[in-house]
C-alpha positions as CSV (number, residue, x, y, z in Angstrom):
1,X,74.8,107.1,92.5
2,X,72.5,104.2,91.6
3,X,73.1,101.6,93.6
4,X,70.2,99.4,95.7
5,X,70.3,99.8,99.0
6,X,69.8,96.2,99.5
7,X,73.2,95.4,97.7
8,X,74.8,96.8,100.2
9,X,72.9,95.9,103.1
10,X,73.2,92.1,101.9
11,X,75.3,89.9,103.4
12,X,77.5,90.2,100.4
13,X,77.9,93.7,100.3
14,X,79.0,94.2,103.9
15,X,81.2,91.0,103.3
16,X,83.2,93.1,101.1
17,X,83.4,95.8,102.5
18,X,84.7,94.3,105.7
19,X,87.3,92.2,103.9
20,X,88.3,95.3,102.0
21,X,88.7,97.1,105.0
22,X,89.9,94.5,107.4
23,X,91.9,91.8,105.0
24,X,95.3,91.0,104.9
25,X,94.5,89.3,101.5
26,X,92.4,92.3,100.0
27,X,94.0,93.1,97.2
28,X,92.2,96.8,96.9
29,X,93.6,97.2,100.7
30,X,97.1,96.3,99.9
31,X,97.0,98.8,96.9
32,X,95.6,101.6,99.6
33,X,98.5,100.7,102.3
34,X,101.1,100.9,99.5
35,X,99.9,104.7,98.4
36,X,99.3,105.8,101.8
37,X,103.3,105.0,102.2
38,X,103.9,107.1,99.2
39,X,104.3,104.9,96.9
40,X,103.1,105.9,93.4
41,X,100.4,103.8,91.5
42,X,102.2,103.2,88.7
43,X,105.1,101.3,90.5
44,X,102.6,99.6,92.6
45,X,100.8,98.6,89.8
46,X,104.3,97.3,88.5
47,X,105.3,95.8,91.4
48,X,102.0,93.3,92.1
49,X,100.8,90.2,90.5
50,X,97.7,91.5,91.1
51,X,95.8,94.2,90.8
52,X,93.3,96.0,93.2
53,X,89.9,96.5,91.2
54,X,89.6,100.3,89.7
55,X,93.7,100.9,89.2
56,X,92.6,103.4,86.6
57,X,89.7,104.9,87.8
58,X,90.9,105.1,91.0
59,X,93.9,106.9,89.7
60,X,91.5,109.6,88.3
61,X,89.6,110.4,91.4
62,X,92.7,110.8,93.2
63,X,93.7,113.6,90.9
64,X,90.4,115.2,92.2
65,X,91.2,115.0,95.8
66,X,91.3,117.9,97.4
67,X,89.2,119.7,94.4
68,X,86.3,122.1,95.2
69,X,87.0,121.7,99.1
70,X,87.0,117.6,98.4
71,X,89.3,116.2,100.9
72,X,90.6,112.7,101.5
C-alpha cells in the first residue's frame, strides 16, 4: 500500500501498534472491544469523548468484510 518498511519497523511504529493492541488507554482498542460486543459504531461513536482514529473509514471497510471471500 505504500508505506516504508522502516516506519513500521521503527521504534515508533511497533510502539503503536503494541499500545493499540495491548492498551487499556488506546482509544482505537476501546472502539474495537465495544464492536466486537455488538455494539454499533454509531452509538459508540455517541457514547465517547473520544474518538478512535478512522471512525469513518473504518466504518466502510467493515461493510466489505466478508466481501469476495474477505473474512475478519
Amino acid at each position: 500500500m505504500g508505506a516504508k518498511p522502516a516506519t513500521l519497523s521503527g521504534l515508533s511504529g511497533l510502539g503503536d501498534i503494541m499500545l493499540t493492541c495491548y492498551g487499556d488507554l488506546s482509544r482505537n482498542r476501546s472502539v474495537g472491544i465495544r464492536l466486537g460486543r455488538g455494539e454499533k459504531l454509531e452509538d459508540i461513536l455517541a457514547s465517547s469523548s473520544q474518538v478512535g482514529r478512522g471512525g469513518g473509514p473504518g466504518n466502510v471497510l467493515g461493510g466489505g468484510v466478508g466481501v469476495g471471500g474477505c473474512g475478519a
